[in-house]
C-alpha positions as CSV (number, residue, x, y, z in Angstrom):
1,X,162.8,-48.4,8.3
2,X,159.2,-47.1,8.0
3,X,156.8,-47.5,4.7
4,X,155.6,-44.3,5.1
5,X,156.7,-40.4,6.1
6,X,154.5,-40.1,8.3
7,X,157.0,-40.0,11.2
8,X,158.3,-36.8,9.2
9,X,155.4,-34.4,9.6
10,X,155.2,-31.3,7.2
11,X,155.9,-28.8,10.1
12,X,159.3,-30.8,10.0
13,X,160.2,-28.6,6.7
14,X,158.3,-25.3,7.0
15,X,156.9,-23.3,9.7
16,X,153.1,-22.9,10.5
17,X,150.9,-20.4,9.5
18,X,151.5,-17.9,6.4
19,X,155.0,-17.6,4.6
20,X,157.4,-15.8,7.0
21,X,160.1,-13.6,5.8
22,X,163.3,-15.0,5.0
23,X,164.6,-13.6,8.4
24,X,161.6,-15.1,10.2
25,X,162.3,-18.5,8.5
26,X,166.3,-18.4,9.2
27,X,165.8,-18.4,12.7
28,X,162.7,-20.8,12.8
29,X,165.2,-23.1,10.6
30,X,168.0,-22.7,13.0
31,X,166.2,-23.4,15.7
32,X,165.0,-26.6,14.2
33,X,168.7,-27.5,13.8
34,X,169.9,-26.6,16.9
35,X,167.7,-28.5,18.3
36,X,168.4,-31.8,16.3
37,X,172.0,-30.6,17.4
38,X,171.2,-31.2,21.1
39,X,168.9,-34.1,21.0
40,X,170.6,-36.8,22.8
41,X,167.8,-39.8,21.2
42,X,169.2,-42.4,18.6
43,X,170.8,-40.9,15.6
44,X,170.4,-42.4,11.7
45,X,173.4,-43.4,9.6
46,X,173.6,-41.8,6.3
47,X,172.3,-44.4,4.6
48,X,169.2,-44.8,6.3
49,X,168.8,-41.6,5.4
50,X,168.8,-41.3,2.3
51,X,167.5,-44.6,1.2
52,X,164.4,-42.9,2.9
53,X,164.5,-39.7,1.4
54,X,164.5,-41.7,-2.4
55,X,161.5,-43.9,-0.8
56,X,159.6,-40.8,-0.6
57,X,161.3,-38.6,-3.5
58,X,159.9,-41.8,-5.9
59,X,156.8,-42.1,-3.7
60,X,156.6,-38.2,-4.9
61,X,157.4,-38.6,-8.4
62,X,154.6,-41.4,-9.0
63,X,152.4,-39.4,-7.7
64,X,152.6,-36.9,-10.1
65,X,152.3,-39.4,-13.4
């Protein structure tokens, strides 16, 4: 499991460029997942998962104290 996100960059959770409009982001989202859907690489167990989303939720939280 890595130390860091950076494997998740920020264009992972929001398109580029100014904020679209909803309809814009709905099918830049969908995209995304159909994507993911399709990929045929290694998937992560659930609990990879998430003990990598608390990693950087708490990573998150310290940074703000």
């Amino acid at each position: 499991m890595p130390e860091d996100d950076s494997e998740f960059p920020d264009s992972d959770y929001a398109p580029p460029g100014p904020t679209p409009s909803p309809e814009a982001y709905d099918a830049w989202f969908r995209a995304k997942i159909e994507k993911r859907l399709n990929a045929s690489g290694p998937s992560i167990p659930h609990e990879v998962v998430m003990v990598q989303v608390q990693a950087r939720l708490d990573r998150h939280k310290k940074s703000q104290d």
